[in-house]
N, CA, C and O atoms as a GROMACS GRO file, in nm:
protein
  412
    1UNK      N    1   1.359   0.446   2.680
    1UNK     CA    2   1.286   0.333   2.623
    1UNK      C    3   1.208   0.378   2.501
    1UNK      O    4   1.125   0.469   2.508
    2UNK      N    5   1.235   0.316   2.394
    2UNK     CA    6   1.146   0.353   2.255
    2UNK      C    7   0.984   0.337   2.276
    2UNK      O    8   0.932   0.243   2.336
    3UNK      N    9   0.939   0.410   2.235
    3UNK     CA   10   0.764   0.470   2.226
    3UNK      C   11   0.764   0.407   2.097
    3UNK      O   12   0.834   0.429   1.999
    4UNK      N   13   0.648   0.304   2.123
    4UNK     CA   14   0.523   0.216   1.967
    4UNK      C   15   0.512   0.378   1.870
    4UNK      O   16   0.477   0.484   1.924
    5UNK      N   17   0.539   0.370   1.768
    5UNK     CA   18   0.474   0.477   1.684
    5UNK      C   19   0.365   0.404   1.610
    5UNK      O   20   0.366   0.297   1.549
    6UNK      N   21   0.277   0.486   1.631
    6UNK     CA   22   0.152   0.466   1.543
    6UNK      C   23   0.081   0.627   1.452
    6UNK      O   24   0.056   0.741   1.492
    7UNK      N   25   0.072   0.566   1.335
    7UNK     CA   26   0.005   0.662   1.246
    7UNK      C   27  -0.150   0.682   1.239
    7UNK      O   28  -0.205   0.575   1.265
    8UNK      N   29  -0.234   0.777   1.215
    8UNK     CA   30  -0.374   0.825   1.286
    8UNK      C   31  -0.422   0.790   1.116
    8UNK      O   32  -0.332   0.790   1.032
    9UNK      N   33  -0.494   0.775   1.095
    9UNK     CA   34  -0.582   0.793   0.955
    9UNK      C   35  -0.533   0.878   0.852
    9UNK      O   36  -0.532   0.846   0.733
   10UNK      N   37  -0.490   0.990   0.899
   10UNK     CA   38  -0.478   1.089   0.812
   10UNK      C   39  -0.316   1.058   0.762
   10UNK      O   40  -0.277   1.041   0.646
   11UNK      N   41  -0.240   1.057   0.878
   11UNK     CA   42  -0.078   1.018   0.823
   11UNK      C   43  -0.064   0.816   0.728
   11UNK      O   44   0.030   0.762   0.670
   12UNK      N   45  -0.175   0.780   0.750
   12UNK     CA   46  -0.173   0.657   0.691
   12UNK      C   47  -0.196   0.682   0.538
   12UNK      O   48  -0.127   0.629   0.451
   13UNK      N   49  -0.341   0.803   0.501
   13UNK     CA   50  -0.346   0.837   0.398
   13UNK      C   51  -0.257   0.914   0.331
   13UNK      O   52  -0.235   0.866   0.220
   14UNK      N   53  -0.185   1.032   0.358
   14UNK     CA   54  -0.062   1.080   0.356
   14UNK      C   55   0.063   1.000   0.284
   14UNK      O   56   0.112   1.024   0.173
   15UNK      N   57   0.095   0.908   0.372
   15UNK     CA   58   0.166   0.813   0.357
   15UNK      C   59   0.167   0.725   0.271
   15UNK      O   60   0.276   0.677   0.240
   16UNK      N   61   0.041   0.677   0.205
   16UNK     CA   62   0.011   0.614   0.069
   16UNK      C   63  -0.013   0.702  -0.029
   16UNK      O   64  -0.012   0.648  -0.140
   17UNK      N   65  -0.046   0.878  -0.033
   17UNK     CA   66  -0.047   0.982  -0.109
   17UNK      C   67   0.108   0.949  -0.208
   17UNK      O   68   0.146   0.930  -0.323
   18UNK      N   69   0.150   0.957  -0.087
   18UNK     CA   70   0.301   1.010  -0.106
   18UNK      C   71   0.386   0.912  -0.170
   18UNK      O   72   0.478   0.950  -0.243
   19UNK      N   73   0.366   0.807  -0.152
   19UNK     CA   74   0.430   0.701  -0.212
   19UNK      C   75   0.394   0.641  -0.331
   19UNK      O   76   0.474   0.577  -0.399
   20UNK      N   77   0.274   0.661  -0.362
   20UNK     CA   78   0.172   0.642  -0.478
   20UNK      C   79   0.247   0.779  -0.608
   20UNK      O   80   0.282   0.745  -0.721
   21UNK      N   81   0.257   0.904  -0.565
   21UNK     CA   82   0.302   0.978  -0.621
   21UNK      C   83   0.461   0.977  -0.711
   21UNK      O   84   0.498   0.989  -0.828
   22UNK      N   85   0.528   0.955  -0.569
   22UNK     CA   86   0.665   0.898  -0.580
   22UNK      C   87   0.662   0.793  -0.723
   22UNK      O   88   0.690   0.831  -0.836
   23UNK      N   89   0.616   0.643  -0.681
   23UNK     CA   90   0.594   0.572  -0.760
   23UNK      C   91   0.571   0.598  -0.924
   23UNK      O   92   0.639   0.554  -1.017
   24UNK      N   93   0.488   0.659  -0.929
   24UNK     CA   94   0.438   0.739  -1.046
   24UNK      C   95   0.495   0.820  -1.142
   24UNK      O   96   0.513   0.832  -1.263
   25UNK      N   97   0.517   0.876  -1.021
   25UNK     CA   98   0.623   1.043  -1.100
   25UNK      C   99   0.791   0.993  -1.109
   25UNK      O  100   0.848   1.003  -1.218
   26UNK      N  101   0.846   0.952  -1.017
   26UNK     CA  102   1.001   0.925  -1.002
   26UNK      C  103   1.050   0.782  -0.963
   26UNK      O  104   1.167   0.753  -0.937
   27UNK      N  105   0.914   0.669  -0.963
   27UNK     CA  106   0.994   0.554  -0.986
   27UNK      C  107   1.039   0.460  -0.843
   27UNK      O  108   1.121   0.513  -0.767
   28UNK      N  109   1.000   0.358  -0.817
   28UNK     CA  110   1.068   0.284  -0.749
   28UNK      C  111   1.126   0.294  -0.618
   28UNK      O  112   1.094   0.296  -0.499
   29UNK      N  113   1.269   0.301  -0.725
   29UNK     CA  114   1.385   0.314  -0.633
   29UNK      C  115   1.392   0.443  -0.566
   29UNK      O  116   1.458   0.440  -0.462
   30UNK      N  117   1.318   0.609  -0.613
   30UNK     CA  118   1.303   0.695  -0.533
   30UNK      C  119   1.215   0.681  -0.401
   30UNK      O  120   1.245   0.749  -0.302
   31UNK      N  121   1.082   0.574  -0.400
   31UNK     CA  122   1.005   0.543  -0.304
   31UNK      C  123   1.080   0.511  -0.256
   31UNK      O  124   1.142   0.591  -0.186
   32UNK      N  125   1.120   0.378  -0.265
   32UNK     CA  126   1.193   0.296  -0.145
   32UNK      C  127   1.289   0.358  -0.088
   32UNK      O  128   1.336   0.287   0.002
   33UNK      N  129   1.364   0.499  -0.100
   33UNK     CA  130   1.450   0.577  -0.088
   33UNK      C  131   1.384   0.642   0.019
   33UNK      O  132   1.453   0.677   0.115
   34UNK      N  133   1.244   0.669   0.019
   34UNK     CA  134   1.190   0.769   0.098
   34UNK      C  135   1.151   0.701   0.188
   34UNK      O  136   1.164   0.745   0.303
   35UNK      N  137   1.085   0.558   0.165
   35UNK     CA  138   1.050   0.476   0.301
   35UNK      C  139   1.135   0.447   0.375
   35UNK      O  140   1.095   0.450   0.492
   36UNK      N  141   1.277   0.410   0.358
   36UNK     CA  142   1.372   0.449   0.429
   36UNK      C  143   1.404   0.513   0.486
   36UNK      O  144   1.458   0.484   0.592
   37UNK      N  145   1.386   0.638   0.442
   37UNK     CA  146   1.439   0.725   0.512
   37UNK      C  147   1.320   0.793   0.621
   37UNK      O  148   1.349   0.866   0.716
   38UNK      N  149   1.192   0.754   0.588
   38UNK     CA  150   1.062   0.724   0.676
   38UNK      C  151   1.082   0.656   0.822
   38UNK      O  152   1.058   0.690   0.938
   39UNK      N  153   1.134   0.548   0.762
   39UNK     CA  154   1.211   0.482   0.884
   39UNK      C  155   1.263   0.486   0.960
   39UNK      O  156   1.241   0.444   1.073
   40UNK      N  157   1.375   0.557   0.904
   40UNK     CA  158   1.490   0.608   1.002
   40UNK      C  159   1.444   0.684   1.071
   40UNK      O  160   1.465   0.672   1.192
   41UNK      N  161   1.336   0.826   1.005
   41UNK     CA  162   1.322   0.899   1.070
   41UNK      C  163   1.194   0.856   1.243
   41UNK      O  164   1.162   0.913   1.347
   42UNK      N  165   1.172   0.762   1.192
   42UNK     CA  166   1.028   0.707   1.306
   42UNK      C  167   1.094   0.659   1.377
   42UNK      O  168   1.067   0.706   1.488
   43UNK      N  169   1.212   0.549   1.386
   43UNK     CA  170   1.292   0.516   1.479
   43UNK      C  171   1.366   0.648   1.561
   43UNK      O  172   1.365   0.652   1.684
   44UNK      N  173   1.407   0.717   1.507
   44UNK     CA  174   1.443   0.848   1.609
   44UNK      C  175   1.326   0.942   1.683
   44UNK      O  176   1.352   1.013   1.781
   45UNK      N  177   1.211   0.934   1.630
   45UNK     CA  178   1.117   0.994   1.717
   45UNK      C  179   1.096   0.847   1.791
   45UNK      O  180   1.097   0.844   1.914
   46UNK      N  181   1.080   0.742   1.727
   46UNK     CA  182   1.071   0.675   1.900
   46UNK      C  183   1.119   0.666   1.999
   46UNK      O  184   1.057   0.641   2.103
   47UNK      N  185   1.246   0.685   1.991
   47UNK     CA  186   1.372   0.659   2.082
   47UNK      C  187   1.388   0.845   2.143
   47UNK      O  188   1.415   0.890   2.254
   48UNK      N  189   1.371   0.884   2.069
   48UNK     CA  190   1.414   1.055   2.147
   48UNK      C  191   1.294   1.140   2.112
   48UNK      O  192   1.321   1.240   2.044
   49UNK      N  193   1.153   1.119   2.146
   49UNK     CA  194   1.062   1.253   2.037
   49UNK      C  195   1.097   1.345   2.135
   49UNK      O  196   1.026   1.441   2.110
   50UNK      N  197   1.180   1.378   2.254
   50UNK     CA  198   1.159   1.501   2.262
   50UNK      C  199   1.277   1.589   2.240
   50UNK      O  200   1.333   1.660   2.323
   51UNK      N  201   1.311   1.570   2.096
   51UNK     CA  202   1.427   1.642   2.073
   51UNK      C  203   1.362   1.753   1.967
   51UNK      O  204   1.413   1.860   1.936
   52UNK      N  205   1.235   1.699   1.918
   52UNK     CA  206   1.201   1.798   1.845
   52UNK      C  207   1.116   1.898   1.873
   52UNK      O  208   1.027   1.870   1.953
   53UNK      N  209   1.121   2.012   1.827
   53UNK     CA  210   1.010   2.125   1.897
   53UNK      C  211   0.894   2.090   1.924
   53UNK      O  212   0.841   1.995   1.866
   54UNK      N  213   0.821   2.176   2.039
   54UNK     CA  214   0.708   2.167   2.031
   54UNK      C  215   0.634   2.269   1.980
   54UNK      O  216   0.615   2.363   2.058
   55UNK      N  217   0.575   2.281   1.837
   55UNK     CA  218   0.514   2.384   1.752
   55UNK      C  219   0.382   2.433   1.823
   55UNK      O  220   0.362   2.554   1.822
   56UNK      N  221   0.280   2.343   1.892
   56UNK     CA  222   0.169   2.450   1.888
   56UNK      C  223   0.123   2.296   2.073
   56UNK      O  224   0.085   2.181   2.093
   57UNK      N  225   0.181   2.456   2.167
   57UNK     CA  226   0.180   2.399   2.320
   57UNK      C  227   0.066   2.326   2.370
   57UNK      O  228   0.059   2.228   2.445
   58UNK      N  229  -0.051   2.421   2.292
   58UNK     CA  230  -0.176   2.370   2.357
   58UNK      C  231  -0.246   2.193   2.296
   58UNK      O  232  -0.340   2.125   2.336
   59UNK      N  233  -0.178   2.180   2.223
   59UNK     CA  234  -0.198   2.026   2.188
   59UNK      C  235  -0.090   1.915   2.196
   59UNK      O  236  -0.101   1.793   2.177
   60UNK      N  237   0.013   1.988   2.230
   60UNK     CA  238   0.203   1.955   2.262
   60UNK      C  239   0.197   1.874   2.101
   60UNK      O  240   0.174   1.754   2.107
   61UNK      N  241   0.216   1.932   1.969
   61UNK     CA  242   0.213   1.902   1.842
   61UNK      C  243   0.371   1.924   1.850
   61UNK      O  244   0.401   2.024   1.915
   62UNK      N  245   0.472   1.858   1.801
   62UNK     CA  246   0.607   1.845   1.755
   62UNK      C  247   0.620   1.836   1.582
   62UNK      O  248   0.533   1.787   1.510
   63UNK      N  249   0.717   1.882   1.548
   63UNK     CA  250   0.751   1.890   1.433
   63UNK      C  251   0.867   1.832   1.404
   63UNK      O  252   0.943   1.831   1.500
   64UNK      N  253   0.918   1.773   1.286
   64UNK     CA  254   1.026   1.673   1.214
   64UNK      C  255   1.008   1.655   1.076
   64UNK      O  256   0.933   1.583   1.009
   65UNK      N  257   1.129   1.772   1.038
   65UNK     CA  258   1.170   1.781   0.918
   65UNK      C  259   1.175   1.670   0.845
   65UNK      O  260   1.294   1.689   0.820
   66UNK      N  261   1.144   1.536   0.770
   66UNK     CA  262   1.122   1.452   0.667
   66UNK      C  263   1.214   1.464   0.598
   66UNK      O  264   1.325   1.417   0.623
   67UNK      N  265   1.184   1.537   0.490
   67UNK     CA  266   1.243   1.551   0.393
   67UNK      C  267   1.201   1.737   0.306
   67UNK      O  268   1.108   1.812   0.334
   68UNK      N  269   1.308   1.755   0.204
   68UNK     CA  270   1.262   1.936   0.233
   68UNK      C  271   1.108   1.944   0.197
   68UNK      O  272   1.056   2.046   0.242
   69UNK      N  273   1.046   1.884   0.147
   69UNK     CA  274   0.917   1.890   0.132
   69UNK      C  275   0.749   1.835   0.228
   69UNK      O  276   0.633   1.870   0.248
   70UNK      N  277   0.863   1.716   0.262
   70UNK     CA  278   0.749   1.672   0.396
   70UNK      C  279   0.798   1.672   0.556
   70UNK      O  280   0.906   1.627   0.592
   71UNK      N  281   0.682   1.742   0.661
   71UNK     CA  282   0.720   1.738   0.740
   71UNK      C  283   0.648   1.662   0.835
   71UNK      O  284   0.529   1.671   0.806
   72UNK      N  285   0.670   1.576   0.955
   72UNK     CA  286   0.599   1.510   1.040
   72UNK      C  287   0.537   1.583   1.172
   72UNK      O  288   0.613   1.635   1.254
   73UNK      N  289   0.437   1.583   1.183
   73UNK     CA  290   0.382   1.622   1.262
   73UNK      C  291   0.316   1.512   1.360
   73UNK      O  292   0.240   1.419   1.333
   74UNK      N  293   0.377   1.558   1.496
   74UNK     CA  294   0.301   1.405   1.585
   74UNK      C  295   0.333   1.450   1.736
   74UNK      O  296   0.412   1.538   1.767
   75UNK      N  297   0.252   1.369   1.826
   75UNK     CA  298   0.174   1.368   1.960
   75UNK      C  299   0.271   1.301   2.036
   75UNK      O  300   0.300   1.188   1.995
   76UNK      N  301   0.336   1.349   2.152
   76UNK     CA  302   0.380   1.230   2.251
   76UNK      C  303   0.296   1.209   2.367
   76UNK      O  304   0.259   1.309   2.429
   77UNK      N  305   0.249   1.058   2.416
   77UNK     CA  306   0.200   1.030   2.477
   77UNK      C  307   0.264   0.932   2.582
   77UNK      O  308   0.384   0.915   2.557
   78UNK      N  309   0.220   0.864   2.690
   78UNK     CA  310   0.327   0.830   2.784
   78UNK      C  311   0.366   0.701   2.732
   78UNK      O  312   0.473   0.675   2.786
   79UNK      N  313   0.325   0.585   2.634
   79UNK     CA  314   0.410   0.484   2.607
   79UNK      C  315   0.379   0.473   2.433
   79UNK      O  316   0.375   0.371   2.364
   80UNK      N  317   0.361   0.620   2.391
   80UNK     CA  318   0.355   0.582   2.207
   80UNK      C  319   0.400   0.728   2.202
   80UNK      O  320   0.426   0.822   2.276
   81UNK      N  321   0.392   0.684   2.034
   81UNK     CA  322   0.355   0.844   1.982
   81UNK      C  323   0.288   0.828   1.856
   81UNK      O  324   0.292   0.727   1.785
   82UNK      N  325   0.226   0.933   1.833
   82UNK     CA  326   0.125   0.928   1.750
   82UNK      C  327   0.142   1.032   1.605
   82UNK      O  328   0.116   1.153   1.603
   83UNK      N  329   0.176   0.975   1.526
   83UNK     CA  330   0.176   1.052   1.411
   83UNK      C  331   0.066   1.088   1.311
   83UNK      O  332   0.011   1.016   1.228
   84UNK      N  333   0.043   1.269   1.351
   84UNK     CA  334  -0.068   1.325   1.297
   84UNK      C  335  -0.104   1.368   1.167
   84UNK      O  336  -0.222   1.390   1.139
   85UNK      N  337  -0.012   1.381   1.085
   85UNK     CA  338   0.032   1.412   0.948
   85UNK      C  339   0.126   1.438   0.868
   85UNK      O  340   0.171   1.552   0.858
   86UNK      N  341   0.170   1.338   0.799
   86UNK     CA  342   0.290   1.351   0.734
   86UNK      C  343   0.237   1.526   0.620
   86UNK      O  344   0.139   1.518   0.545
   87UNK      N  345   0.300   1.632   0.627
   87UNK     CA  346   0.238   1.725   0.561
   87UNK      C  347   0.325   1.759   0.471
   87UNK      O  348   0.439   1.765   0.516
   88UNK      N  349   0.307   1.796   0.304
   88UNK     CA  350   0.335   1.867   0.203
   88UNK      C  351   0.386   1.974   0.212
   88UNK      O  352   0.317   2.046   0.140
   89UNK      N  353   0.501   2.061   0.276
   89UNK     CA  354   0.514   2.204   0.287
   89UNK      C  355   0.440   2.317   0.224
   89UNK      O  356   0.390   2.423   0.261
   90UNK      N  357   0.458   2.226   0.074
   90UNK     CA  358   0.381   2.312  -0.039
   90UNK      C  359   0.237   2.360  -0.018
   90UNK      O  360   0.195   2.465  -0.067
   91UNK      N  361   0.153   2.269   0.067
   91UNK     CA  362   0.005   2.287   0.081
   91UNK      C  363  -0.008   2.435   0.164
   91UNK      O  364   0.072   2.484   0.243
   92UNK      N  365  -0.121   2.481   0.125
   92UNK     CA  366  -0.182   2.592   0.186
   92UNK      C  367  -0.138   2.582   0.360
   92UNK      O  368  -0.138   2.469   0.410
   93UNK      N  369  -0.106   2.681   0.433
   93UNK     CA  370  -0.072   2.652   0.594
   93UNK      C  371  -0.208   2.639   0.645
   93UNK      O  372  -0.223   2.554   0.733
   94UNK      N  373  -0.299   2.698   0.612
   94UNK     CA  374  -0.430   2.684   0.695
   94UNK      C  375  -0.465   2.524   0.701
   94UNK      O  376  -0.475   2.468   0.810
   95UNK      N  377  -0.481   2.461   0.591
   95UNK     CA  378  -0.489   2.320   0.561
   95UNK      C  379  -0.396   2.252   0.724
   95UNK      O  380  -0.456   2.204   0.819
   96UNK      N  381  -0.304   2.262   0.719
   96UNK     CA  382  -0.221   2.250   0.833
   96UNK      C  383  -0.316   2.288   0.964
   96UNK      O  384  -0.406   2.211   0.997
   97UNK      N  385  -0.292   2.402   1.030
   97UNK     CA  386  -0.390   2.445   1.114
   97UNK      C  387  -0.506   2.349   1.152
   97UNK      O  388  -0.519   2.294   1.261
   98UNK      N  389  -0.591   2.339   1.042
   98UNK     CA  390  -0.734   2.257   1.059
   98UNK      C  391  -0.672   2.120   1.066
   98UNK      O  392  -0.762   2.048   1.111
   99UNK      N  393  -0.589   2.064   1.050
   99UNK     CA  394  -0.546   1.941   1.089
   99UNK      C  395  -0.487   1.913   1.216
   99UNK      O  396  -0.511   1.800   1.258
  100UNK      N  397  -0.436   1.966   1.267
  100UNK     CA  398  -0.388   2.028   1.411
  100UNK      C  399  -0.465   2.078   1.502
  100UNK      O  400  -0.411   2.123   1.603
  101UNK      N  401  -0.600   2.084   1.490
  101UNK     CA  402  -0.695   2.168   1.581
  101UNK      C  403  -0.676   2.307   1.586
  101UNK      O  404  -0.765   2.352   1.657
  102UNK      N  405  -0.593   2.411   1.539
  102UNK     CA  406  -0.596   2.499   1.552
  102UNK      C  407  -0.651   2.586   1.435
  102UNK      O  408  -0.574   2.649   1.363
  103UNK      N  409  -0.794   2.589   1.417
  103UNK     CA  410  -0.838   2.651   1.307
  103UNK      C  411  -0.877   2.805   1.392
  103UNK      O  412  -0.924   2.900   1.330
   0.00000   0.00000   0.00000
């Protein structure tokens, strides 16, 4: 049975980072390219999140490759899931960490 995805503050801001950028820098039709494919990818963590690893046990944090630059980071819970940060690869890893609780 598919799990509600819901995005936390931070993947909401993320998520308008990113598209705002897109927009800006490459236009349009590259956004709408990525929200798509945003899509797709949220419909498969709803329907299967536990296909993807679980990166850091003590908070059960999963990971999902995006795109080569962004990766999803998010929570399964018993009737959602919760997406914690859409993240920049490029950014510093600690930045990561402190977003994840694991500073």
């Amino acid at each position: 049975m598919a799990k509600q995805v819901i995005l936390t503050d931070i993947a909401e801001r993320d998520l308008e980072d990113i598209t705002d950028y897109l927009i800006e820098n490459w236009g349009v039709v590259v956004c709408e390219k990525f929200l798509h494919r945003f899509e797709q990818v949220c419909d498969i963590i709803s329907d299967n999140p536990g296909i993807y690893p679980v990166i850091y046990d003590k908070e059960k944090v999963r990971k999902c490759v995006l795109t080569h630059q962004n990766t999803i980071y998010f929570r399964e819970h018993a009737n959602k899931v919760e997406l914690i940060t859409i993240f920049d690869s490029r950014q510093d890893p600690a930045k990561l960490s402190a977003l994840l609780g694991n500073s």
